[in-house]
Structure formats: structure tokens, C-alpha cells
KOLVOFI-208946 format. One line per 4 residues: number of its first residue (from 1); for each residue x, y, z of C-alpha. Coordinates in steps of 0.05 Angstrom, whole numbers, always signed. Each point is the difference from the previous one (the first is absolute). Example, Ala and Ser with C-alpha at 12.3 -4.5 7.8 and 13.67 -1.06 7.14 Angstrom:
residues 2
1) +246 -90 +156 | +27 +69 -13
end
This chain:
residues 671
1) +188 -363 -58 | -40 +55 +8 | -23 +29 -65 | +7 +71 -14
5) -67 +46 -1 | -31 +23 -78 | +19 +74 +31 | +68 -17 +11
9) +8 -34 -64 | -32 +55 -40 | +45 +54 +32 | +61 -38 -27
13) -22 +13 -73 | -40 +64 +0 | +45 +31 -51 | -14 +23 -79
17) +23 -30 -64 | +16 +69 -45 | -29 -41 -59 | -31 +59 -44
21) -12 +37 +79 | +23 +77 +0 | +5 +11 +77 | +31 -42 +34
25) -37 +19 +72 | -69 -14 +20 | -46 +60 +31 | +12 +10 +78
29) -18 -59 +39 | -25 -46 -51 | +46 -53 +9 | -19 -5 +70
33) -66 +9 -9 | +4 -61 -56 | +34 -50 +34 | -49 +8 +64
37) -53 -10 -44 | +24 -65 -38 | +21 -33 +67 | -72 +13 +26
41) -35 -29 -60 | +59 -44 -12 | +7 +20 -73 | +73 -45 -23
45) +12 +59 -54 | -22 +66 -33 | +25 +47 -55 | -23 +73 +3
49) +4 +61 -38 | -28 +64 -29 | +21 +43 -63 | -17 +83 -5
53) +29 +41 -48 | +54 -40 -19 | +21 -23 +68 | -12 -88 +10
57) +19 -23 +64 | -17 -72 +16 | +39 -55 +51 | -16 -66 +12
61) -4 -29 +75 | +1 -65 +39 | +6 -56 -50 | -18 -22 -65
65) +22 -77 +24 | -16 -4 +75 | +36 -72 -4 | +66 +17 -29
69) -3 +70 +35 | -4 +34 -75 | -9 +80 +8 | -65 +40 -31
73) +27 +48 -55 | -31 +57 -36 | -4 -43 -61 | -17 -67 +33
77) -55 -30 -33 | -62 -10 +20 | -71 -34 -31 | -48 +67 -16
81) -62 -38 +15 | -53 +51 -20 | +49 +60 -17 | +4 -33 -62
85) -73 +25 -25 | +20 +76 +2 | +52 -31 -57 | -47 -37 -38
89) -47 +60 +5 | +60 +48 -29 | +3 -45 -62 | -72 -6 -14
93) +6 +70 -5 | +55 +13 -44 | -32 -43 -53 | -67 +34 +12
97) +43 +62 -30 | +35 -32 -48 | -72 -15 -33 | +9 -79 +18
101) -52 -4 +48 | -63 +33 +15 | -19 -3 +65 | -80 -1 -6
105) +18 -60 -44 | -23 -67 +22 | +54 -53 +18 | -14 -55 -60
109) +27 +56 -38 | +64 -12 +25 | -9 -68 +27 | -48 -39 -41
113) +11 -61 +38 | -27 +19 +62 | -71 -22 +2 | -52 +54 -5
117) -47 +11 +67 | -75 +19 +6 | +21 +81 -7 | +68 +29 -35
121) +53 +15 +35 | +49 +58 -18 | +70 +13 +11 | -13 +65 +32
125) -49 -45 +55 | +62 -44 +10 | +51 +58 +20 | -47 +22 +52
129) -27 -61 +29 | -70 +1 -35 | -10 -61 -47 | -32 -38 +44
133) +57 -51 +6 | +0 -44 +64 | +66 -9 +41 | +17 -65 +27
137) -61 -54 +4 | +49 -50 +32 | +52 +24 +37 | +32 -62 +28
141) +12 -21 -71 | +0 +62 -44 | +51 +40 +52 | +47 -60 +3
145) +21 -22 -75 | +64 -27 -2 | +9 -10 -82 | +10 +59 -47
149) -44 +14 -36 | +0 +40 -66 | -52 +58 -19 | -59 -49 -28
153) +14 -44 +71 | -6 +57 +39 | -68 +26 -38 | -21 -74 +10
157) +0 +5 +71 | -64 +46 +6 | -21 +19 -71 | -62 -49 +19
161) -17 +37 +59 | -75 +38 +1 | +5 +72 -2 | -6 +26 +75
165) -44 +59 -27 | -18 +25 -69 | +58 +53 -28 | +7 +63 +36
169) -46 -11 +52 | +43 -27 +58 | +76 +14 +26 | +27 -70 +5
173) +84 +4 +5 | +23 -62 -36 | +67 -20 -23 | -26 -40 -48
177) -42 +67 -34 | +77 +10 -16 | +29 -56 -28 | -43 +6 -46
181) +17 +79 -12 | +76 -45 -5 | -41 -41 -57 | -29 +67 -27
185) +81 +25 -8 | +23 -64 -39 | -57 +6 -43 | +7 +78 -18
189) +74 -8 -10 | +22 -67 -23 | +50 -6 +53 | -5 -45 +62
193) -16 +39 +67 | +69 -2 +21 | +28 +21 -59 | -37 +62 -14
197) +10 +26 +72 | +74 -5 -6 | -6 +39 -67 | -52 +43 +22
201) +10 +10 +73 | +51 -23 +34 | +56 +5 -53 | -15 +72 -11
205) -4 +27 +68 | +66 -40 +22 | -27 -56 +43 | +53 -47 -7
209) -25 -35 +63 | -72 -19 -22 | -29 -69 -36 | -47 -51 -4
213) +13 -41 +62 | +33 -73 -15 | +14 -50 +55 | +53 -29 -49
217) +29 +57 -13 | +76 +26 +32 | -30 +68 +14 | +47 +48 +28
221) -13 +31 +80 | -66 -50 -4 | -27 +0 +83 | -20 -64 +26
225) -71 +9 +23 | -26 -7 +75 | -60 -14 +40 | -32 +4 +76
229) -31 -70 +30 | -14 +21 +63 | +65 +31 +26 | +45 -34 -42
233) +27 +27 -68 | +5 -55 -48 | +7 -2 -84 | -59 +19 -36
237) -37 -57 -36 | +28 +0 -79 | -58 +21 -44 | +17 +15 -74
241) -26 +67 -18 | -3 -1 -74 | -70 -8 +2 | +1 +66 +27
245) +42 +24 -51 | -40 +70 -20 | -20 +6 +72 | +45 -13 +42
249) +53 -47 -32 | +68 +52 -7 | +54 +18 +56 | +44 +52 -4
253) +37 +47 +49 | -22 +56 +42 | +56 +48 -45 | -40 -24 -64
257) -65 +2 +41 | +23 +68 +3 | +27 +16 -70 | -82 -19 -12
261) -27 +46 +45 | +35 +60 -32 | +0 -18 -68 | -73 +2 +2
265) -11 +57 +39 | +46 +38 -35 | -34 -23 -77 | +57 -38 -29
269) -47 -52 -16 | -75 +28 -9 | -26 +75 -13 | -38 +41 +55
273) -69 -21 -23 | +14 -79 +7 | +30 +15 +67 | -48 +38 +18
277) -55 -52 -24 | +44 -54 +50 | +5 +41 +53 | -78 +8 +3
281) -43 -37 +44 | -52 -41 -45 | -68 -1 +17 | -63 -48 -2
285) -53 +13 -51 | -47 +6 +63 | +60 +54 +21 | +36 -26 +49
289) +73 +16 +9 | +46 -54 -4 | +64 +27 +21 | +34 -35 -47
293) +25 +29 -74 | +37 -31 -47 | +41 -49 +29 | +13 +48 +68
297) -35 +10 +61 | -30 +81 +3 | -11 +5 +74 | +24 +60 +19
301) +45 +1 +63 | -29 +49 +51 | -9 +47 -54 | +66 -13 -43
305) -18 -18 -69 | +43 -66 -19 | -5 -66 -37 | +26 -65 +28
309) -4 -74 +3 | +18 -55 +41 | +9 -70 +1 | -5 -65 +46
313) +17 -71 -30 | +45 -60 +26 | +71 +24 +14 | -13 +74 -7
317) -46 +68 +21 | +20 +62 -37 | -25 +70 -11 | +19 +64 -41
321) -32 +71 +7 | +7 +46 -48 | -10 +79 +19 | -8 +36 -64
325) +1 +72 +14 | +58 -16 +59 | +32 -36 -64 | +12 -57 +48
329) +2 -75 +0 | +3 -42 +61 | +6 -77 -2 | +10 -53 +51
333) +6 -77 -12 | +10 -51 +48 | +15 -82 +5 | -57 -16 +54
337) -69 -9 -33 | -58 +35 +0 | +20 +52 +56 | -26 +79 -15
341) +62 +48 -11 | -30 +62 +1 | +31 +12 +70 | +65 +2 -28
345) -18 +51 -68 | -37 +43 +56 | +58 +9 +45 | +49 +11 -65
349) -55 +60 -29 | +4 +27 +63 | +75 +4 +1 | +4 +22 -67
353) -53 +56 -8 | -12 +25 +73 | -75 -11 -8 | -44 -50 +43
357) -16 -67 -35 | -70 -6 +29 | -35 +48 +53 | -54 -24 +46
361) -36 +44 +52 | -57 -25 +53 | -50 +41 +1 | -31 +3 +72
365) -75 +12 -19 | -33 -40 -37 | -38 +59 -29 | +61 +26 -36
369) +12 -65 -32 | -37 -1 -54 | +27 +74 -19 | +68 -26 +5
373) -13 -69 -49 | -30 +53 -52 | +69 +47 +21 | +42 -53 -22
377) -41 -25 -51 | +6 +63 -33 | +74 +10 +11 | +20 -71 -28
381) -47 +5 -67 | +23 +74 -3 | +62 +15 +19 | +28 -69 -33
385) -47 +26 -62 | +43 +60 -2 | +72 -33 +13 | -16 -45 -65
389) +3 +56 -48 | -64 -8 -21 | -45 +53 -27 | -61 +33 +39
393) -61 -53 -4 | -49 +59 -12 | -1 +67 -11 | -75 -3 +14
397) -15 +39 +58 | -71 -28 -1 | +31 -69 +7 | +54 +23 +57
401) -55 +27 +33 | -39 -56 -3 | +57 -45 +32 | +13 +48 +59
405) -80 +1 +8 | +1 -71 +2 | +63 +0 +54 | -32 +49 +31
409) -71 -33 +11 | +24 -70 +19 | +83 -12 +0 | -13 -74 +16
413) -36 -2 -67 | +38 +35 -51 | +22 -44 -60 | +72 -4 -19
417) -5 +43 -65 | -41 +54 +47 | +63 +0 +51 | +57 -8 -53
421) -30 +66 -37 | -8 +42 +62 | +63 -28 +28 | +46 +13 -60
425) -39 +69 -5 | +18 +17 +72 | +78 -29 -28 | +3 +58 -55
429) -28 +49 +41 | +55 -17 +49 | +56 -1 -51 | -18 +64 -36
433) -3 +34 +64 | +74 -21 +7 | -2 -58 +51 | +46 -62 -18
437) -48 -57 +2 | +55 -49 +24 | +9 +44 +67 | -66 -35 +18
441) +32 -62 +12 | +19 +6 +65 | -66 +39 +19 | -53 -38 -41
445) -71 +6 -8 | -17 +45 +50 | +56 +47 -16 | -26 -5 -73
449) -70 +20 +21 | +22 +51 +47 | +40 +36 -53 | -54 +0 -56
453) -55 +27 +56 | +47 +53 +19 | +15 +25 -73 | -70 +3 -23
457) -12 +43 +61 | +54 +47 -27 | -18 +2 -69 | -55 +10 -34
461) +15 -34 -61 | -22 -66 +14 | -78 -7 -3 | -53 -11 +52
465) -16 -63 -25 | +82 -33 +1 | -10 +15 +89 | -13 -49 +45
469) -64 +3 +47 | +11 +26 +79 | -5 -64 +29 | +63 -29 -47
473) +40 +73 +17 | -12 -10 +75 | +21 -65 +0 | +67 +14 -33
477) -2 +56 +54 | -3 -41 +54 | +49 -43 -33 | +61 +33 -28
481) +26 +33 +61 | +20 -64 +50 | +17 -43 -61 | +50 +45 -34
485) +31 +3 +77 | -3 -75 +5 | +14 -26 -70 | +57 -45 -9
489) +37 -46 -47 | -19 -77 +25 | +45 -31 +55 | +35 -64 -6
493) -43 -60 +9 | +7 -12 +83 | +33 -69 +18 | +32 +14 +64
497) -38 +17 +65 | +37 +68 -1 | -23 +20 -67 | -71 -16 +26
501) +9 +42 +51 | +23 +61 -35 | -66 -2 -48 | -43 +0 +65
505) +39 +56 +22 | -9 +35 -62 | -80 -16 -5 | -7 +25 +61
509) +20 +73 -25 | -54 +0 -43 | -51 -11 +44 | -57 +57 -10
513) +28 +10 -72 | -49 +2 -52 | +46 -38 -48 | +61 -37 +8
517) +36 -57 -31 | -22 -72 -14 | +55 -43 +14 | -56 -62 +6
521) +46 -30 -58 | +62 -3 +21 | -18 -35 +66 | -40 -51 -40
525) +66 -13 -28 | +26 -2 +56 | -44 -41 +42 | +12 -45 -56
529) +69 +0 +1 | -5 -16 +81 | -53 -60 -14 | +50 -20 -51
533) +56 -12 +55 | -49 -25 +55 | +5 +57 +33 | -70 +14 +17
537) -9 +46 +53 | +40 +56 -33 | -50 -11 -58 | -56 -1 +50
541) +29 +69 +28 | +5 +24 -81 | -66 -15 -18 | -30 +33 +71
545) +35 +59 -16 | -38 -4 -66 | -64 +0 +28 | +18 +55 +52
549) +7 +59 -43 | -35 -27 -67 | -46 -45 +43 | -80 +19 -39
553) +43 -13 -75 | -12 -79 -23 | +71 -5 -19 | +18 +6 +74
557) -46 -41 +20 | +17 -53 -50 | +68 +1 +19 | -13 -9 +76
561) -63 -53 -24 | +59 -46 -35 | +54 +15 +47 | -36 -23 +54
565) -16 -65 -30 | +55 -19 -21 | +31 +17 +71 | -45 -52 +26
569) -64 +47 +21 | -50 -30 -47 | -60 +33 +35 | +27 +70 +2
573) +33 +3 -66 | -69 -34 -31 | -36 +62 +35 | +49 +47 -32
577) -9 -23 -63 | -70 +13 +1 | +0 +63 +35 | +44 +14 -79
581) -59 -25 -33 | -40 +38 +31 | +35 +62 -21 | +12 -17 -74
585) -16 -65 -31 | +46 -4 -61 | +50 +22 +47 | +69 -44 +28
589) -48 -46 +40 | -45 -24 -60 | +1 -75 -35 | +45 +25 -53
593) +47 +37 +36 | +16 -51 +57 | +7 -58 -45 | +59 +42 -33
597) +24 +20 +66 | +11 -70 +16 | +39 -18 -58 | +45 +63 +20
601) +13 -20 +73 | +16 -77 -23 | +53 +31 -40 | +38 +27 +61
605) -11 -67 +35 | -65 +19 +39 | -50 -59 +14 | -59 +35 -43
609) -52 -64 +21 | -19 +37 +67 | -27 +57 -47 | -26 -39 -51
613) -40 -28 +56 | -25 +61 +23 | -17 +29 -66 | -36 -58 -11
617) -36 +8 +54 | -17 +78 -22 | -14 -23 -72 | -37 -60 -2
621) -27 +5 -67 | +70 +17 -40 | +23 -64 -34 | +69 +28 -14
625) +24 +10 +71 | -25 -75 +19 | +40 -24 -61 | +61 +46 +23
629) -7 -41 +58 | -8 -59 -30 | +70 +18 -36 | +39 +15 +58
633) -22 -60 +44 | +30 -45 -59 | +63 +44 +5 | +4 -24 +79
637) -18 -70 -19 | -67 +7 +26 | -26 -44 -63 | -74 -11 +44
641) -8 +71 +16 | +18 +19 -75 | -48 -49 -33 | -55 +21 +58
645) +12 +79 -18 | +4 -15 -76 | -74 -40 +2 | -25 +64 +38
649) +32 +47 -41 | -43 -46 -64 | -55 +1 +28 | -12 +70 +19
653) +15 +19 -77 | +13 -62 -50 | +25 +54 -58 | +60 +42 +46
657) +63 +17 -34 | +33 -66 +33 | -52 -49 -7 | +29 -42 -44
661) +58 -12 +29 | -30 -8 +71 | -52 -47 -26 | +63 -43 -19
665) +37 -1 +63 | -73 -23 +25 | -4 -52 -49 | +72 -32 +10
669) -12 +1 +75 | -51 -47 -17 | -42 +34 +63
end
């Protein structure tokens, strides 16, 4: 018998469980919207929700148990992966103020059994990814345990490693930087890990839902966890995550993922300043921003200030935004591994606030681009600056001066402290004069600039030396008109000739306009989505489409380089790709990028070898990608390609992140 599609089966159990929920409907359309979205990345089940001013909504859909057809609920629970560090974080924190920990303090003081390295290592390093701590060595062992393993075992597992760079010096995210932070907590408090967060954390701010993971344990609402091979969803391999424990070893619910969100924000459980101090990005001692505080992610999201994690392990993917100053939460969890949610939050912020998730013009020439990076360079460190409550940076005018000089002279070269202080000065300008600085959601960066050009023109309060230059003026000039005519929220991801037809038709309105928007994203995604389910001529016809009204941007180019590969036109994709290159090297069609790429389009059942072969080909000194190669050739049962791709990959760097365990498969092939 015919079995029944994932859509059809997901619309049977799209319905919410009022556990701790207040409203009982979803925004407009969201259900639909949802369910389309799970069938295309055939995602088993999902629980969703959001909590503002005292209002939680959350609902669970498809199924926690694809096998025994269980239904998603708000409170299902899931493995937080990585959302577990913004936790961890919180309680460092509290016993920072309760005088039990200081956080310029090195770690033997708290953990004299971990062995001391060439240069000290402090707990406020840790919380921001600084200490120099390596992440995994070995993968194919140290991502695979399947024995628990108590705090010491868990230490034991890297606390031999070499430093990756001295203290302070170098951003290197690491869960194991935080089981020791984990180590840090037992240490200050004389409780175990899990003990103090359910006195400390979760107890107090009601997360019933939320523990150490245990594979033994009858947990209540626990999801079974799922993975892609190819096009086929099968269980994810069991890996015991207590030797994540501090990192990424808890699961909880998306309510109590929510409960978190809130509490924090709203200082139930630290006061402004240590917020303030997590919500901050860290930076190098060379001065490089990190974008990551204290135990959350800072990027702001096209100008919005908010802090947010996510998280990616066997069985799960999570993610939970917090808003501050829109006092909302948003999390999302889900039972298919390492998959990116933030689709699903965007589409939910939009439907709860009215204000674009993310806007993304084109810019026809390319001598307005650089003007428009610094535009909304200065509109994310500035406007987000301003959102986070935080005070002026200077009331120098000398120094304000000096940043819009700098802006002014070269945009391309301003530093990020230059545009965050003439960005959040343009902010409080903006705001004193009376203009809401969330209305610029849905008009952005050039909106922003436009606005803060036009009020220094009418008042002559703000100082010659806070104006931009004529060449930035004209360019926002030239700008603002066609793109606050043309801007738009971001259309569904096309899948359907029809839908690929109506963005044509759309593009083809803006043709002459000065500014218009990028939708190079969402058919990526869906180009994907076609490759995904062999239908490759409609992704053919996405990615042209791409490269007809974006066609001098590497992105577009990328996406019609790969697309065409892996449609079987090695020779033009190939000549895409490096027409990308050519245009920006860091960009989608570098080493670094591709050999993630491929990893992405395996997981929706995409033959990524074609590429592999092809960025090969474009790369031929990157060890990495030939070892990537070497990986997915064993996967088809290739074993003489692999062991051919792994002694390349060797010997074009001895000493790459996966030598060792390359040089073994070598070894054991005895070839």
C-alpha cells in the first residue's frame, strides 16, 4: 500500500497542547506556512512558540514518534544541544554576584585538577570563547561516546589538548571551553552541575520540563530523534551526551525554553549590569569583535538588537531568540539533526510584531555599494546599540567626529567601534527627534540614513562634523526613492514552476530601479529544495533567474556555478563558480564555503561528490575539501576513491584538523 506523504501526515496533527500556552491560535497563516515547510525539509516534528508581555503561545506539530505516529506538543521534549550554554552562562553569573566567583579568576581556582597550560586561562575567557581551548581533535571518536561519563571523564577527554592560541587572542567556539565553565560551577558551589541549575535556574524560573539528559531515564514527552541518509529519514545514531553536560548535555521544552528567555530578559535571575555584560559582544585583545558574549550570540538582526543561541547535535537542532526591548522570546526545537530553524522564528517575528525579519536590497551600481555596506553597517552597530538600552559610547564630539571623518573618507575601511559610535549617534539623534527606531524595520538601512540626512538638514543642532560627505548623501539619494517603492517582506521559498514564475514577473518590475529586493536566498533554497526531489530543471530555471536580475553579485553566481553542476553541466557550472571568485573570494564559492555546502545538500539527499569534484578541481591546494571527499566516497562505498582522496588530502598538509583520523583509514586499508 501506498504510504501516505510527510505533508499529509503532518496536517493530521498540526494542533496545540495548552500545556502552560495562553492562546490557543497561532498568527494568520502560520500553520500553513509550517507544515509546507516541514514536508519540504521533511522535518518528522517541531514545537514552536513565543512569549510578550505575558502572552506564551507555543504548539507542537508533526510527530514526536514518526513510528508510532506520536504527536509534537508544546512541551514535548527535545535535546538543547548548544542552547544549553546561554544556561550555564546564566549560572556562572549569578555566582559571580553572589561573590563565589570572580570572573578574571583563573580556572585551577575553581578546578584545581585541571592541568595548568603554557598561559592562564580565566573564567571570563571561557564564557566568551577566548581561552584558547580546542574543540574536537577527533571527531569520529570524540563526537560518538557511547558511555557516560561523569565531570572528571568529560574534562579527560581534551584537558590534554594544546592551547589553539594563547588566552584572549583568538575566537575559538568550543563546547568543551564550557564544560569546564560546568566544572567551574561545581567547584564554586559544592553542588554537582545538575543540581545547582535546578536550584538556581531552572527550579526558580518554573522549568519543570528541563534536565540533564539520561538515556535510562523514563522522561516524560522525550522525542525520538531523526536523521537524513540520502532521502530517507532514519533514527539518529545513539550518542550519550553527558560528556557534553555544561555544553550541550540538557533537554527541555520549547515552553521552558521559553520560561528562560523571559526570565532573563526580564532580571529574575541577574541584574542589568551582568545582562548587560552577556549581552555584549567580546572582543580580541588585537580588537576584533567576536559576536559572541557571554554564553549568547550578539549579532544583531538587520539592525534589531537580540541575543540568541542555537544548537545542532544527534537527534536534535534548536534555537531561541530573545528580543529584549520587544520583551520577547522566540524558541523552536526540532527532532531532525543539525537542520537551521531560523526560518521558522523569522516567519513567527514577523507574525507577531509586523516588522521584517531580515531586509535585503540589490543595489544596481556597483558604485553605490560600498555606501550601502557602510549604510547598514552603521544601522546594525547603531540602531541595535540603541535598542539594547545602553548608554551613549561618547559624549566626545572630537571622537564622533573622528568616526564620521573616518566613514566619510573611506566607508569600506571604518572599524567597528568607528561605525557603532556614529551609528548609535545617528540612533539618538533619530529617537530624540521623535522617530520610533523599530519603524525602521521594514525600511532598513537606507531609510535609517535617509532620515538622519534629512534631519540634520533641518536642524542645526547637530554638528558639521556628525554629516556625512556628498558622495555618501547622493548615494542614499539615488537610493531611497525606488527602494522604499520596491521594498518588501521576503517571499516564500519558490518550489513550484508557478511560484518561479511569479518572482520573474515581479523582477521584471524593477528593472531600471536603482534598488530593489534580493530574493537570491530564497531561490537558493529553493533550487535546493528542487535538487533535493530530482527535479532539476525547475532548479536550473531558479538559479537562472538568480543570475538574471542579481547576475554581477557572487552569490548569484555561486548559486547558478553549483546548480549547474550538480544538474549535470560540469563545464558551465565550473565557469560559474569562478566567474564568483572572481567577484569576491571569501565569498559562497570559496574552499571553505563549498565544503560546507556539500555537507548541507547530502542532508537533503543530493549526491554532493559531483561538487566535491569540481571544487576540487577549483581548490587544488585545500586539504579539507579532498578529505571531505575522501569522507563521502566511503559513505557510497567507494573505499578506493576514499583512501586515494584521504592520501591526497595528507599529503598536501600532514597537520589538517582530520589528519589523524584519515591517516588511519589509510593505514587499515593497508594501501
Amino acid at each position: 500500500m501506498r504510504q501516505p506523504s510527510l505533508l499529509l501526515l503532518l496536517a493530521a496533527v498540526i494542533h496545540p497542547v495548552q500545556a502552560a500556552a495562553v492562546l490557543r491560535q497561532p498568527p494568520a497563516g502560520f500553520d500553513a506556512f509550517v507544515g509546507s515547510e516541514m514536508a519540504a525539509r521533511r522535518i518528522p516534528g517541531l514545537s514552536i512558540g513565543y512569549a510578550q508581555d505575558g502572552i506564551t503561545w507555543a504548539r507542537g506539530y508533526g510527530f514526536a514518534d514518526l513510528e508510532n505516529q506520536v504527536p509534537a506538543r508544546a512541551d514535548s521534549s527535545y535535546r538543547l544541544a548548544s542552547v544549553t550554554k546561554p544556561m550555564t552562562a546564566t549560572a556562572v553569573m549569578r555566582l559571580v554576584e553572589q561573590g563565589k566567583i570572580e570572573l578574571d579568576a583563573e580556572v585551577q581556582a575553581y578546578v584545581p585538577y585541571f592541568p595548568r597550560k603554557p598561559y592562564p586561562i580565566t573564567v571570563r575567557q571561557l564564557l566568551g570563547h577566548l581561552g584558547g581551548i580546542n574543540a574536537y581533535v577527533n571527531p569520529a571518536a570524540e563526537q560518538h561516546f557511547k558511555e557516560r561519563k561523569d565531570t572528571r571523564q568529560s574534562l579527560a577527554v581534551f584537558q590534554d589538548f594544546d592551547l589553539v592560541a594563547e588566552p584572549g587572542t583568538r575566537f575559538r567556539y568550543t563546547s568543551y571551553g564550557y564544560n569546564l565553565l560546568g566544572a567551574v560551577i561545581e567547584g564554586a558551589s559544592g553542588q554537582s552541575y545538575g543540581d545547582y541549575m535546578r536550584s538556581a535556574i531552572w527550579g526558580p524560573l518554573g522549568m519543570a520540563s528541563t534536565r540533564l539528559d539520561d538515556p535510562l531515564a523514563l522522561i516524560p514527552h522525550r522525542v525520538r530523534g531523526y536523521q537524513l541518509i540520502g532521502p530517507q529519514l532514519q533514527h539518529s545514531e545513539f550518542i550519550d551526551i553527558s560528556s557534553r553536560f555544561s555544553a550541550g548535555g540538557a533537554r527541555s521544552s520549547v515552553a521552558d525554553m521559553l520560561r528562560f528567555g523571559q526570565g532573563v530578559s526580564q532580571g529574575r535571575m541577574l541584574s542589568p549590569a551582568s545582562l548587560a555584560m552577556m549581552g555584549t559582544s567580546m572582543t580580541t585583545r588585537g580588537g576584533e569583535t567576536t559576536g559572541y558574549g557571554m554564553g549568547w550570540q550578539t549579532y544583531p538582526v538587520d539592525g534589531k538588537f537580540v541575543i540568541s543561541h542555537d544548537g545542532m547535535q544527534p537527534e536534535t537542532s534548536t534555537y531561541l531568540f530573545v528580543f529584549p526591548s520587544r520583551r520577547l522570546s522566540i524558541a523552536v526545537a526540532a527532532n531532525l539533526q543539525r537542520i537551521d530553524l531560523t526560518a521558522f522564528a523569522a516567519r513567527l517575528f514577523e507574525s507577531v510584531t509586523g516588522e521584517a525579519w531580515q531586509l535585503t536590497p540589490y543595489i544596481r551600481q556597483p558604485a553605490h555599494r560600498p555606501y550601502y555596506r557602510a549604510m547598514q553597517a552603521l544601522y546594525n552597530e547603531g540602531r541595535s546599540h540603541a535598542e539594547a538600552g545602553r548608554p551613549p559610547i561618547s559624549g566626545d564630539a572630537v571622537a564622533i567626529s573622528m568616526a564620521f571623518a573616518a566613514i566619510n573618507d573611506n566607508a569600506a575601511a571604518a572599524t567597528v567601534s568607528q561605525l557603532r559610535l556614529a551609528g548609535s549617534t545617528m540612533a539618538q539623534a533619530l529617537a530624540r527627534s521623535g522617530m520610533k527606531l523599530q519603524s525602521y524595520s521594514n525600511i532598513g538601512a537606507i531609510g535609517f540614513a535617509r532620515d538622519y540626512i534629512a534631519l540634520y538638514r533641518r536642524s542645526a543642532a547637530i554638528p558639521q562634523g556628525q554629516r556625512f560627505s556628498q558622495s555618501i548623501e547622493q548615494a542614499v539619494a539615488a537610493l531611497h526613492p525606488d527602494w522604499s517603492r520596491n521594498v518588501r517582506f521576503a517571499p516564500r521559498v519558490p518550489e513550484s514552476a508557478a511560484a518561479i514564475a511569479t518572482l520573474r514577473s515581479e523582477m521584471q518590475k524593477y528593472r531600471g530601479a536603482q534598488a530593489y529586493p534580493d530574493y537570491t536566498a530564497q531561490l537558493r533554497e529553493g533550487a535546493f529544495r528542487l535538487l533535493g526531489q530530482g527535479r532539476k530543471i525547475l532548479a536550473m530555471q531558479a538559479a537562472q533567474l538568480a543570475v538574471e536580475a542579481y547576475g554581477d553579485t557572487q552569490a548569484a553566481q555561486s548559486l547558478f556555478g553549483m546548480t549547474a553542476i550538480l544538474s549535470g553541466n560540469r563545464e558551465a557550472g565550473e565557469r560559474a563558480l569562478r566567474a564568483a571568485l572572481s567577484i569576491e573570494a571569501g565569498g559562497s564559492a570559496s574552499a571553505s564555503a563549498l565544503n560546507a555546502l556539500c555537507y548541507e545538500i547530502a542532508a537533503r539527499g543530493v549526491d554532493a561528490i559531483p561538487l566535491l569534484l569540481s571544487a576540487v578541481e577549483l581548490h587544488p591546494r585545500d586539504a579539507n575539501l579532498r578529505d571531505t571527499l575522501g569522507e563521502f566516497y566511503a559513505r557510497a562505498g567507494a573505499d578506493d576513491q576514499a583512501v586515494l582522496a584521504y592520501r591526497q588530502a595528507l599529503a598536501l598538509d600532514p597537520q589538517y584538523p582530520n589528519a589523524a583520523a584519515a591517516r588511519q583509514v589509510v593505514d587499515k586499508s593497508g594501501r
